[in-house]
Structure formats: structure tokens, C-alpha cells
DRENSEKE-171075 format. One record per residue (C-alpha): x, y, z; residue in three letters. Coordinates in steps of 0.05 Angstrom, whole numbers, plus 5000, padded with zeros to 4 digits. Example, Ala and Ser with C-alpha at 12.3 -4.5 7.8 and 13.67 -1.06 7.14 Angstrom:
<sites>
<x 5246	y 4910	z 5156	type ala> .
<x 5273	y 4979	z 5143	type ser> .
</sites>
This chain:
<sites>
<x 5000	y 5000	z 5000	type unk> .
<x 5020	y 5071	z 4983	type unk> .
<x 5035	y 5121	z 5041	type unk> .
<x 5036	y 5196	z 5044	type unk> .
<x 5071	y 5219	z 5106	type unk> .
<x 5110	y 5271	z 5108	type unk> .
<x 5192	y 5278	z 5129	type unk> .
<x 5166	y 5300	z 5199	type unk> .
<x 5115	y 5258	z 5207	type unk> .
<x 5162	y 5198	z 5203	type unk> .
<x 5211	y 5227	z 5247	type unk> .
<x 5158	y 5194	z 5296	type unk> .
<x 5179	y 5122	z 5332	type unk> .
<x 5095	y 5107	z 5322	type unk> .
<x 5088	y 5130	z 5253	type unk> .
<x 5152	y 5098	z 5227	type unk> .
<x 5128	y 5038	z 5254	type unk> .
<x 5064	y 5041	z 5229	type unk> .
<x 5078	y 5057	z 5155	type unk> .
<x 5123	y 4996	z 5155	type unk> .
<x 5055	y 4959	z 5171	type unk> .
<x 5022	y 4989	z 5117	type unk> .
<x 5069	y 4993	z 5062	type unk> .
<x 5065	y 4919	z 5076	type unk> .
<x 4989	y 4910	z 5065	type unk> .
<x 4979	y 4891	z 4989	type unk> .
<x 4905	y 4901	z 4998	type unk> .
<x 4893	y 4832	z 4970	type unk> .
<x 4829	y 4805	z 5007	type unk> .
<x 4858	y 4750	z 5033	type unk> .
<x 4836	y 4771	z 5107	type unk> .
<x 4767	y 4804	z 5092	type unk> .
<x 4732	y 4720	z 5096	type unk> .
<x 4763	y 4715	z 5160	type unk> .
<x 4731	y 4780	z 5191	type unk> .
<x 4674	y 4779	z 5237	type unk> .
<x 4639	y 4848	z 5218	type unk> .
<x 4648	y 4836	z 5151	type unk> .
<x 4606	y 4769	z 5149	type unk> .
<x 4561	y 4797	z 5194	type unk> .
<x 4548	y 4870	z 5162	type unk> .
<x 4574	y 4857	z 5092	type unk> .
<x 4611	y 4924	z 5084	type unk> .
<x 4677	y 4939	z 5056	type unk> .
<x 4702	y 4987	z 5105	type unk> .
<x 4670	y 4936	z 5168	type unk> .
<x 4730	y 4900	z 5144	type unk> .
<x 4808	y 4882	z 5159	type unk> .
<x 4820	y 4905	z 5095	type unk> .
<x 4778	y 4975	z 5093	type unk> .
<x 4805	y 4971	z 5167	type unk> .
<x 4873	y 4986	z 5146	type unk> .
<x 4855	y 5040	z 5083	type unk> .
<x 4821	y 5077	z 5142	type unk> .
<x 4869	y 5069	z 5196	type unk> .
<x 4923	y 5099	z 5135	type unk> .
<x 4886	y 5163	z 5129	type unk> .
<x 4875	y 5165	z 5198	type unk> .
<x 4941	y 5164	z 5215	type unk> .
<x 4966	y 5199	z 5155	type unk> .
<x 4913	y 5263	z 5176	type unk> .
<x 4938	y 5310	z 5230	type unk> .
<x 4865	y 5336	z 5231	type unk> .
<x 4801	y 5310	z 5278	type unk> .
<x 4784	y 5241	z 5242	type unk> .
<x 4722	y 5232	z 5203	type unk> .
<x 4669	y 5205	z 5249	type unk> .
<x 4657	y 5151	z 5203	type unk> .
<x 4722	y 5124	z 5215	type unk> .
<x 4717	y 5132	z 5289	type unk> .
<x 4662	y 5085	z 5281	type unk> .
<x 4681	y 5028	z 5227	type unk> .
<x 4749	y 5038	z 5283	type unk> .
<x 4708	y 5022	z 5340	type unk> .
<x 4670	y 4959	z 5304	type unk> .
<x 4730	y 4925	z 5303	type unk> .
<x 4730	y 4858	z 5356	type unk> .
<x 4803	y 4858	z 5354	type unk> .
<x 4791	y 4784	z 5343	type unk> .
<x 4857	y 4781	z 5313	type unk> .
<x 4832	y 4736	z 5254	type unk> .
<x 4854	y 4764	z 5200	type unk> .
<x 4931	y 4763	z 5223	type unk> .
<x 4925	y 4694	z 5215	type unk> .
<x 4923	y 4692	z 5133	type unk> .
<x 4957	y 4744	z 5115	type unk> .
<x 5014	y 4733	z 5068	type unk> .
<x 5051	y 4796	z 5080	type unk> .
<x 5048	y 4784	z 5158	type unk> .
<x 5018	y 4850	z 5168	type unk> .
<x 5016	y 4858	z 5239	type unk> .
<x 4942	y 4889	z 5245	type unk> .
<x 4936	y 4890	z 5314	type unk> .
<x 5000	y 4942	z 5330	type unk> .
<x 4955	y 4988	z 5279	type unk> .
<x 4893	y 4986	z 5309	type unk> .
<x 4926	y 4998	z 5380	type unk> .
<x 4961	y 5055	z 5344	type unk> .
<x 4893	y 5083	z 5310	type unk> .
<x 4854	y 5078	z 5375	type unk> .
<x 4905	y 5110	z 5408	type unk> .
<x 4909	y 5179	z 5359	type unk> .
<x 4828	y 5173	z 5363	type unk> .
<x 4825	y 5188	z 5438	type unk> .
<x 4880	y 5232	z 5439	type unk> .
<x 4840	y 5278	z 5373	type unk> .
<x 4767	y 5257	z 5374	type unk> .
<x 4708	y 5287	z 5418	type unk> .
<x 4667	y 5237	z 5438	type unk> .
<x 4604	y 5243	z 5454	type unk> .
<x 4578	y 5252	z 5524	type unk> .
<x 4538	y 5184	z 5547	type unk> .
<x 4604	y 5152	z 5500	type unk> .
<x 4655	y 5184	z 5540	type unk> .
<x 4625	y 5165	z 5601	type unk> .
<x 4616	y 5091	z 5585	type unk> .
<x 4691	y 5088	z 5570	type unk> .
<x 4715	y 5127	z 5633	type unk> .
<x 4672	y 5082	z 5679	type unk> .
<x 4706	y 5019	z 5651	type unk> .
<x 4770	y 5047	z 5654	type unk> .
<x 4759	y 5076	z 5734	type unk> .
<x 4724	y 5005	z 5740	type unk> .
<x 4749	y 4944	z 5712	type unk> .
<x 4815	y 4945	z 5718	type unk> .
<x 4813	y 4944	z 5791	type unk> .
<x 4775	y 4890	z 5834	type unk> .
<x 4749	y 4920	z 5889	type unk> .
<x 4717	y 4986	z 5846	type unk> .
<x 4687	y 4932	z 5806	type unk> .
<x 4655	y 4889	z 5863	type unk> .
<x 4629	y 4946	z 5884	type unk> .
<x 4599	y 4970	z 5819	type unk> .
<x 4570	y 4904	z 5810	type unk> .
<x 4536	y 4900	z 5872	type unk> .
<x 4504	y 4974	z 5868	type unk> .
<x 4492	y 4943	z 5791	type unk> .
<x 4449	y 4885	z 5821	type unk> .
<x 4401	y 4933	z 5858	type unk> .
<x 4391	y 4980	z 5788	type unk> .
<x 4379	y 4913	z 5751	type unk> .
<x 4291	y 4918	z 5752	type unk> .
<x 4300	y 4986	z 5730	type unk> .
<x 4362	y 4971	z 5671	type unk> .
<x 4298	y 4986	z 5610	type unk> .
<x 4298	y 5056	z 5640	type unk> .
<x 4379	y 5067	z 5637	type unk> .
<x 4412	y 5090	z 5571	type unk> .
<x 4450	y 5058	z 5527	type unk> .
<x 4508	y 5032	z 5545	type unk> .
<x 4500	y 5036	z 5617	type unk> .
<x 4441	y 4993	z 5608	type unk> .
<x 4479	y 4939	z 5573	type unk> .
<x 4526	y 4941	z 5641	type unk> .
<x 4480	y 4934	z 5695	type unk> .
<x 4444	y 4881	z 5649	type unk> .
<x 4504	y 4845	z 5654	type unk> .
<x 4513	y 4830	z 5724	type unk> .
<x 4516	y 4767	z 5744	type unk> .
<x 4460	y 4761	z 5794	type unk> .
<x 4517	y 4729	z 5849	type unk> .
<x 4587	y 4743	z 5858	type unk> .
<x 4637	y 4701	z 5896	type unk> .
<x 4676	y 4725	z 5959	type unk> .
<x 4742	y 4750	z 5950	type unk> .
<x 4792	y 4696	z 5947	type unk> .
<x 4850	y 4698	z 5996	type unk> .
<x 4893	y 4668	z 5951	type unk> .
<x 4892	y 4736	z 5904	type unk> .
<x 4936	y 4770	z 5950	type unk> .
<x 5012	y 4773	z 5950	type unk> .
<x 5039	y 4709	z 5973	type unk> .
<x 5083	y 4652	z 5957	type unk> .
<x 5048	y 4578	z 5947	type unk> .
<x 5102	y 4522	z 5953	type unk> .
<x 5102	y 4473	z 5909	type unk> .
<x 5083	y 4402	z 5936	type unk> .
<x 5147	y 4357	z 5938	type unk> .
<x 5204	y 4365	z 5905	type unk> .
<x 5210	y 4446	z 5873	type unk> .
<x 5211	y 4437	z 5801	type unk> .
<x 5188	y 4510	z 5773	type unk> .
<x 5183	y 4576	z 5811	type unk> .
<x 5131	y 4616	z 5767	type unk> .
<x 5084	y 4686	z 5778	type unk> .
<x 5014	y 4682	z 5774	type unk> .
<x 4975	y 4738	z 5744	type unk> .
<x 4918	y 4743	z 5788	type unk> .
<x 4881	y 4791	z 5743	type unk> .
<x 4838	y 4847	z 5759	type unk> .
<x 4753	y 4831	z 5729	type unk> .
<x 4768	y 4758	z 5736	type unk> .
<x 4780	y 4772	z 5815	type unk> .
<x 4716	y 4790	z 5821	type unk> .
<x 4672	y 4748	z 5775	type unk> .
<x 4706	y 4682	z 5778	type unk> .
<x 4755	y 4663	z 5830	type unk> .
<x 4759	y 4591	z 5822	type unk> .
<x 4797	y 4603	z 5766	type unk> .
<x 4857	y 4622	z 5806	type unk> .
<x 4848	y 4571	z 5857	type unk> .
<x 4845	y 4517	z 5807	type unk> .
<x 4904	y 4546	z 5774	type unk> .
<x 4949	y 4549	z 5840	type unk> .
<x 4927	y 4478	z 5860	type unk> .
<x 4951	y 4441	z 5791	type unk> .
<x 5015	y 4474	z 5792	type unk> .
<x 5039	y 4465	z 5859	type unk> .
<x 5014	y 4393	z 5857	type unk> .
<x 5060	y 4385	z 5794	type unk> .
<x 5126	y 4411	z 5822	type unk> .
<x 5114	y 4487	z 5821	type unk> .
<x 5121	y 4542	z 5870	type unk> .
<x 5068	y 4596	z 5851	type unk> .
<x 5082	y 4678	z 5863	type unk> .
<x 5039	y 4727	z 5872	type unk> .
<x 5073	y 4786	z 5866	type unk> .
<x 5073	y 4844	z 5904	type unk> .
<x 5051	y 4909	z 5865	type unk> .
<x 5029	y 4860	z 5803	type unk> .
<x 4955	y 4880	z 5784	type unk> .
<x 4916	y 4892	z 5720	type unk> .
<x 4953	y 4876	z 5656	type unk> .
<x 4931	y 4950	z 5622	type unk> .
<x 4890	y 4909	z 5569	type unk> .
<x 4825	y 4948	z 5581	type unk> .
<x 4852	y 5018	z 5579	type unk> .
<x 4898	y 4992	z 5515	type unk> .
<x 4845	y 4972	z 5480	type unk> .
<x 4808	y 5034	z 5473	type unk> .
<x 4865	y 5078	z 5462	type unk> .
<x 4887	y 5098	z 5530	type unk> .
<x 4962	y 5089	z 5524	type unk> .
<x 4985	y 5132	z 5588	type unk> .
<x 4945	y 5083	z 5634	type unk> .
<x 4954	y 5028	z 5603	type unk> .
<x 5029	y 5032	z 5602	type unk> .
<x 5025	y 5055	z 5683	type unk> .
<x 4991	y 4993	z 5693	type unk> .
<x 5041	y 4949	z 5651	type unk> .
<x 5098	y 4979	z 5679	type unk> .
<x 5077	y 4965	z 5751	type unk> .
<x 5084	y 4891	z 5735	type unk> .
<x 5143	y 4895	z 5701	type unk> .
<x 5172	y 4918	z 5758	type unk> .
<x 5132	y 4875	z 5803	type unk> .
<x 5157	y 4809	z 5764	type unk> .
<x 5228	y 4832	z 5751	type unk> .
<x 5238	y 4836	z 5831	type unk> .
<x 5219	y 4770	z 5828	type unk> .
<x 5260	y 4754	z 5772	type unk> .
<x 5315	y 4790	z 5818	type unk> .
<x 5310	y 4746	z 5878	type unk> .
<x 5297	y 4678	z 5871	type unk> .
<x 5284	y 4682	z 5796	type unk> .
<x 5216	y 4657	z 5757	type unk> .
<x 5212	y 4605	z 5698	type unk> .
<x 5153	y 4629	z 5673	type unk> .
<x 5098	y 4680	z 5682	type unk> .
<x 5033	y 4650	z 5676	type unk> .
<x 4971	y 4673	z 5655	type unk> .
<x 4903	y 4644	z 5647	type unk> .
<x 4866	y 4702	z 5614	type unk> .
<x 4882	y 4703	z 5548	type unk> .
<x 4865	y 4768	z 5535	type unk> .
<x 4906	y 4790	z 5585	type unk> .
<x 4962	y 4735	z 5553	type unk> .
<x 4963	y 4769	z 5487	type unk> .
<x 4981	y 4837	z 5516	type unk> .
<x 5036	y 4820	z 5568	type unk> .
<x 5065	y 4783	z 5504	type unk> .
<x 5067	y 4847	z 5471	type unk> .
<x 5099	y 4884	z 5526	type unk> .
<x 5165	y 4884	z 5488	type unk> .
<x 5138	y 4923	z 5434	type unk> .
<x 5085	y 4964	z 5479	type unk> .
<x 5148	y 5001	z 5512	type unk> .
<x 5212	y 4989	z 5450	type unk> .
<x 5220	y 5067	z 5457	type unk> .
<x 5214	y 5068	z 5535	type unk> .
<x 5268	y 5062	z 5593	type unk> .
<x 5236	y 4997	z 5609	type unk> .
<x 5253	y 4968	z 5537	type unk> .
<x 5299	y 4913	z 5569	type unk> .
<x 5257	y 4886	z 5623	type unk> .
<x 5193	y 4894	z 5585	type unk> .
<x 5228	y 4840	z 5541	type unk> .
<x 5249	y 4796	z 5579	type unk> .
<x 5174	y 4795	z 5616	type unk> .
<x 5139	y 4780	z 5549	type unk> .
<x 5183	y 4727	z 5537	type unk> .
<x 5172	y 4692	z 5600	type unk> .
<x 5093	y 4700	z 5600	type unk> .
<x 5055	y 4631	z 5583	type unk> .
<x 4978	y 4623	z 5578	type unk> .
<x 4972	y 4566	z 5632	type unk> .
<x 4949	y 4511	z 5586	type unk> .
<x 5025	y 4522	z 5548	type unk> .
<x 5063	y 4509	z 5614	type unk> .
<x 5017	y 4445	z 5631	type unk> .
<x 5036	y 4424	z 5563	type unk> .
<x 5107	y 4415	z 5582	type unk> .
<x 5097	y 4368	z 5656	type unk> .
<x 5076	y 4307	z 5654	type unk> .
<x 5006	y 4309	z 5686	type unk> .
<x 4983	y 4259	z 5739	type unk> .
<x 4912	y 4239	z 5714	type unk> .
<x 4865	y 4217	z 5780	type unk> .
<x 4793	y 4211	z 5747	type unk> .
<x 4761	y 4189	z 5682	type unk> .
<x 4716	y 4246	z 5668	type unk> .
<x 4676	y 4217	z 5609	type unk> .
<x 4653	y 4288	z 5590	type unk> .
<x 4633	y 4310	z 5523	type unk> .
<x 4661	y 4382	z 5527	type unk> .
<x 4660	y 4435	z 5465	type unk> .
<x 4714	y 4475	z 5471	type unk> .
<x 4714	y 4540	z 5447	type unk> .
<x 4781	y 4577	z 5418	type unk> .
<x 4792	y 4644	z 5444	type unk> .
<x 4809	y 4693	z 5397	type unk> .
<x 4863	y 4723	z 5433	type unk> .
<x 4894	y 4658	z 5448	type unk> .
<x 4885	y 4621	z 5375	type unk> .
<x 4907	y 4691	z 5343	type unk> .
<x 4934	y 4733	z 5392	type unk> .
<x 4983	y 4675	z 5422	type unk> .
<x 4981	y 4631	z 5362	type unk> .
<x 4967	y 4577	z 5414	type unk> .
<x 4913	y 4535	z 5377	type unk> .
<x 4920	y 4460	z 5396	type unk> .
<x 4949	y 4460	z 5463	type unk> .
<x 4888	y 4464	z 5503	type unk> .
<x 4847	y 4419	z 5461	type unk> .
<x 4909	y 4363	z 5472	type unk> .
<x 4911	y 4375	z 5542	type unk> .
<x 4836	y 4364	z 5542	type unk> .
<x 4836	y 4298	z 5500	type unk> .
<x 4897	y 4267	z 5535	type unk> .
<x 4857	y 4289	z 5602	type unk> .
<x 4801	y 4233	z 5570	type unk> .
<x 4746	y 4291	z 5554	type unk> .
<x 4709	y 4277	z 5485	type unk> .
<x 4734	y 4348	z 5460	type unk> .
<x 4679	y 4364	z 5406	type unk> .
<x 4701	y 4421	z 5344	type unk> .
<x 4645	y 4478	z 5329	type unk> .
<x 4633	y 4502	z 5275	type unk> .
<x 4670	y 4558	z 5249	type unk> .
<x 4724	y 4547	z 5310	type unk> .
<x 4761	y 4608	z 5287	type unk> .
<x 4696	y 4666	z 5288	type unk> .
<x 4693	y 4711	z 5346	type unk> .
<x 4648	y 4706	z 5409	type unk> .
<x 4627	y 4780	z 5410	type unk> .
<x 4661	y 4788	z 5480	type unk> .
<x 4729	y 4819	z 5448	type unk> .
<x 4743	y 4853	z 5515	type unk> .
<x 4693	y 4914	z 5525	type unk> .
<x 4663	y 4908	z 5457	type unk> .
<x 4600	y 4867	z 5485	type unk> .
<x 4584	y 4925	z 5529	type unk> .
<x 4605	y 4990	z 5477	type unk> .
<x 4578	y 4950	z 5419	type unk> .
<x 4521	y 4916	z 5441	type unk> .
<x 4480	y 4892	z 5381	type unk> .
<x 4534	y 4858	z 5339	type unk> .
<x 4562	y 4825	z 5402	type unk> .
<x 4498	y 4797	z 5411	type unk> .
<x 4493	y 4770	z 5338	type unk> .
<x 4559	y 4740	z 5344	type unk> .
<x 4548	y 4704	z 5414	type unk> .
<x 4474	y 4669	z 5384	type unk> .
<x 4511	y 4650	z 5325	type unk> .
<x 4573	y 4621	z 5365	type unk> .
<x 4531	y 4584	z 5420	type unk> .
<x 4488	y 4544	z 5366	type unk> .
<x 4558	y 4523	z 5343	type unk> .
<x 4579	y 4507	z 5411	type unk> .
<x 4519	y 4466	z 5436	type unk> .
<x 4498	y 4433	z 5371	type unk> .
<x 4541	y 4369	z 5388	type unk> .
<x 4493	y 4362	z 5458	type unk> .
<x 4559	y 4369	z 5493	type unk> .
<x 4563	y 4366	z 5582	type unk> .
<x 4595	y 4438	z 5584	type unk> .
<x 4636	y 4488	z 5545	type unk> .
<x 4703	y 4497	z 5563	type unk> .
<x 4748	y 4561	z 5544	type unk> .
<x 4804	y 4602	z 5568	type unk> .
<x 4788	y 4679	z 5573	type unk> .
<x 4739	y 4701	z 5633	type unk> .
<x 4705	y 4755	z 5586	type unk> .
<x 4681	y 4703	z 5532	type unk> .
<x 4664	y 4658	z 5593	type unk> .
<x 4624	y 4708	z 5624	type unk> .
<x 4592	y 4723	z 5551	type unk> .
<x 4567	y 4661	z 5527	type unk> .
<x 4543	y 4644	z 5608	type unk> .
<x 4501	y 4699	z 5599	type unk> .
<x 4455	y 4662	z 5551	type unk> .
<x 4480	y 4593	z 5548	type unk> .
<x 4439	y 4527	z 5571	type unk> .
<x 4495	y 4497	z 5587	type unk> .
<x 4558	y 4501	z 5640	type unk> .
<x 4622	y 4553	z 5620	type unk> .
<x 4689	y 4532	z 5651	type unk> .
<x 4753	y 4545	z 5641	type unk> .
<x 4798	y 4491	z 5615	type unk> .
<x 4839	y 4499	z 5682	type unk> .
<x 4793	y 4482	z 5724	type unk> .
<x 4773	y 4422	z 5684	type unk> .
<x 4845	y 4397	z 5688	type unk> .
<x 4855	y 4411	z 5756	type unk> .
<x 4795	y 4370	z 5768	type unk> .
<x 4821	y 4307	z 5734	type unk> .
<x 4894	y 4307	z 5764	type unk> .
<x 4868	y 4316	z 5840	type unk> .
<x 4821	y 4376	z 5851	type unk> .
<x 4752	y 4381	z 5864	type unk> .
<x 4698	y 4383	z 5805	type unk> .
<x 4688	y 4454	z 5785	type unk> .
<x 4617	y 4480	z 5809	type unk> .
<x 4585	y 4485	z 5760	type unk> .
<x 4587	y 4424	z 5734	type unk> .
<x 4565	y 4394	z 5808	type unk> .
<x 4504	y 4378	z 5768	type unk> .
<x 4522	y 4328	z 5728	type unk> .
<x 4577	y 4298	z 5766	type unk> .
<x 4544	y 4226	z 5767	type unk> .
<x 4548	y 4237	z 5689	type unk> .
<x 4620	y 4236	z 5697	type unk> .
<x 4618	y 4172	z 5747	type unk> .
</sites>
């Protein structure tokens, strides 16, 4: 693709980047039948491909952007898909984080939009806020029809109970049962503290049962995924550099092997930490931290698991985008599942996009909706006992209309090699006899 930036222009770390990007782009279409919106709304410019032409003049403008492209911009899942087939390796995502971030820095949103985005960003990322906004969310729930969009969509989306805090989220060291094998750091996440937190139990109970010695890390916290995502670069790198620092103490001390993660959204973005701060005085260490982070299932992958019951389970398992695209880790989990003696059943169109994409189910409502019918019909048409996946935000997406159980592939394994049967499957535990 042709670019028109000008000598000072490229004098700029983030624009040189970028037109490297999209001088790569041969506009060829190979991506556009792997996008989401595009099958979904059938236009050109809802695609990776008029993606990319947009995020150009975008980028190339040093005026306010167009509110069209603000919106085509903000339709896009970050699903990641389309990275996957193209033959230039164009790396999409680094654009888009680059084109969200010159939107909130020039474009005046509108009033009920701002406020959306600044609640999520004061909320989400940390635990307690969010507990707390979910339980003054339960009480507004019988009056959500009166409450404008998209602060409608978030109190609808409450579950209607919450778990206790889990005192295994706070800064400690587990030991690893028997003989030390890895020392790793846990990211305990931030949403995921507060919605599921058997997630992290199951987590810290399959590792130290298999040799490790689990970290939490003082000062580690939110990732910065939420705030990245829609273009707020000074908090998001605040938050990322607080467990940079967090994790390189560790690696300081007694050292880690890994840093693992078991959010994949959060995965893909600590992965990307190296690039995230190349022009920053945390360059080095940033580096070294995405190169030890591991989505959970990848470090199971490598022990040799010590299988204690037969579940019998027909399970679908559903590929996260961030973790089939964003990590390239596609087959791990569904190995670990099989070998684990699950009947691991493939959906439909394995590689299309929940609708959860972070925030996207709560800014963009409709199509999120659209996409989560059309991906549970795939995930329950093989009658299967439960639907396992990786990410807490497509978990807590397709729970909210599924008729079947969500869990996380974790907890699944940590059931089979020792732990208790995740709740919500408590059910149909004689199924599993």
C-alpha cells in the first residue's frame, strides 16, 4: 500500500512503525473472509482490509478524524483473525492499538460515550471498584429498561451472584508440593477477581501439585489490556509497567521460569509488552517479561500430568480469539483436554469471534449479541456436558445466555489430576461417574 507521510511525520517512533505495517498490506482480500463484521454486516470498510485503508488516512491526517472512521474503528472485535492469513504478515493488531490510540487523543466523543469508556477504565481494571459496581449494579437491575444505552447493557450484565474474595489473590508465595521443580508468577488479574475466583484457585492447586512454586507478586495487578484497548496508552502503560517491575523483583531474587497467565486476553498483551514500551526506559525488562509469560494451558503442556479421574465428559471447547490469534496457541488446550480423557467436540467455524472481544460486548452491544447466538448454536449443537474456554470475558459472555455450564479449561484439568469438580458442573457429576 502507498503512504503519504510527510519527512516529519516519520521522524515519529509510532508513525515509522506504522507505515512499515502498511506499506506491507497489498490490499489483497485474503483477510476480509476471516473477519467477523464483515460476514456479519457485509461492508467493505466493516473489514480488515477497509480497516487498514482507514486506519492509513487516519494516521496519515493531523486533523480531527472523520466520524465515520471513528466508528468502522470502533466495530472492530480485535479478534485478531485476519493476522492469521495474511501473506505479507501484516501485523494488524500494532495498527489498530496505534489508531485507537490517535482517536482518543483527537476525537470528541460524545457525552453518554465518554462516560461509558471512563467508567470501565475507573472500573474494571481494579477489583474492588468493580465488586462494588457490580453490587450497586444488582440493585439498578429491575430498573436497567429505563437506563441509557450503554449503561444499560452494564448493569444488564451482572451476574446476579458474585463470589467472595479469594485469599489466595493476595501477594503470597504457594510452595510447590514435593520436590521444587518451577518457581513461576501468577497473574491474578483484575475483572476475573471479582467474577470468577475459582479460576485462580484451580490454577494454584495444579501447579503446585506438579512441582511448582506459585508467586503472587507484590505490586502485580491489571495487565493495562482494558485501557489499551480503547486507546488509553498513558494508563495502560502505568499499569504494565507496575508489573514489570513487580515480576522483575521476582525475577531479581529467587528468579521465575515462567509467568503465567490464564486470561488470554490479558496473555496476548503481556506478550506484547516488548513492543508496547521498544521506545521506553523499560525496553529491556519489558522483554524479557513478554518472553517469559505463558497462557497456563502452554506450561501444563510441558509436565507430565498425573491423571486421578476418568471424566467421560463431552466438552465443546471454544478457541479464544486472543489465544488462537493473539498467542498463536491453537491445539494446546484441546490436547491437554483429550489426553485428560474429555470427548473434545470442534464447532463450527472454530476460528469466528464470540462477541466478548474485551469491552466490545458492552460498547457495541448489538453485533456482540449476533455474534454470541451464532457462536453458541455452534457450541451446543454436538449436545455436549459443558463448554470449556480460556478467557473470563468470553466465559462470562456466552454464560450469559447459554443452557449449558462455562468453565475454564483449568479448572477442568485441575479436576482430573486431583482437585475438586468445578461448580458448576456439580450437576452432572454422576454423568461423569
Amino acid at each position: 500500500m502507498q503512504t503519504n507521510f510527510n519527512q516529519q511525520q516519520l521522524t515519529l517512533p509510532a508513525i515509522a512503525s506504522s507505515e512499515v505495517e502498511l506499506r506491507a498490506c497489498l490490499q489483497c482480500d485474503y483477510c476480509t473472509p476471516n473477519c467477523p463484521t464483515y460476514k456479519l454486516l457485509g461492508d467493505e470498510y466493516d473489514s480488515s482490509r477497509g480497516r487498514v485503508y482507514l486506519i492509513k488516512e487516519l494516521l496519515e491526517s493531523e486533523g480531527k478524524p472523520l466520524q465515520k472512521t471513528v466508528d468502522y474503528i470502533d466495530r472492530c472485535l480485535s479478534c485478531l483473525a485476519c493476522m492469521s492469513t495474511c501473506p505479507s504478515s501484516v501485523h494488524y493488531q500494532h495498527l489498530l492499538d496505534h489508531a485507537r490510540e490517535s482517536i482518543e487523543l483527537r476525537h470528541q466523543r460524545k457525552p453518554l460515550d465518554r462516560l461509558s469508556r471512563w467508567l470501565l477504565a475507573k472500573l474494571l481494571p481494579y477489583p474492588n471498584r468493580f465488586r462494588l459496581a457490580m453490587q450497586t449494579a444488582k440493585i439498578l437491575k429491575p430498573a436497567a429498561s429505563m437506563l441509557p444505552n450503554p449503561i444499560r447493557g452494564m448493569v444488564e450484565y451482572t451476574p446476579d451472584r458474585l463470589p467472595p474474595p479469594s485469599p489466595n489473590d493476595e501477594p503470597q508465595v504457594f510452595p510447590a508440593k514435593g520436590e521444587r521443580k518451577r518457581r513461576v508468577a501468577l497473574l491474578t488479574g483484575c475483572a476475573q477477581r471479582a467474577l470468577n475466583t475459582d479460576i485462580n484457585d484451580a490454577t494454584i492447586r495444579i501447579l503446585c501439585r506438579h512441582g511448582c512454586e506459585v508467586v503472587v507478586a507484590q505490586g502485580a495487578g491489571c495487565c493495562g489490556a482494558v485501557t489499551h484497548h480503547m486507546g488509553k496508552s498513558k494508563e495502560s502503560l502505568m499499569a504494565a509497567a507496575k508489573n514489570i517491575r513487580a515480576w522483575m523483583s521476582e525475577i531479581d531474587g529467587d528468579g521465575l521460569d515462567a509467568i503465567v497467565i490464564n486470561t488470554s486476553g490479558c496473555g496476548t498483551v503481556i506478550k506484547d509488552y516488548g513492543y508496547m514500551f521498544r521506545n521506553h526506559s523499560l525496553a529491556s525488562q519489558a522483554e524479557t517479561i513478554a518472553g517469559l509469560a505463558k497462557d497456563v494451558t502452554e506450561l501444563l503442556s510441558e509436565m507430565e500430568l498425573d491423571y486421578r479421574v476418568k471424566p467421560g465428559l463431552r466438552i465443546s471447547y471454544h478457541a479464544t480469539c486472543s489465544l488462537q490469534f493473539g498467542q498463536r496457541v491453537r491445539f494446546t488446550p484441546r490436547r491437554l483436554l483429550k489426553t485428560a480423557g474429555f470427548t473434545v467436540l470442534e464447532p463450527r467455524d472454530s476460528h469466528t469471534c464470540c462477541g466478548a472481544a474485551g469491552t466490545y460486548n458492552l460498547l457495541q452491544p448489538e453485533i456482540s449479541t449476533r455474534l454470541k447466538e451464532n457462536k453458541l448454536k455452534a457450541l451446543e449443537a454436538g449436545s455436549p456436558s459443558a463448554v470449556a474456554a480460556g478467557n473470563i470475558g468470553c466465559m462470562m459472555h456466552l454464560m450469559s445466555s447459554s443452557r449449558i455450564p462455562v468453565v475454564h479449561t483449568v479448572e477442568l484439568l485441575d479436576w482430573v489430576t486431583g482437585g475438586p469438580i468445578p461448580s458448576s458442573l456439580n450437576d452432572i457429576q454422576s454423568e461423569a461417574g
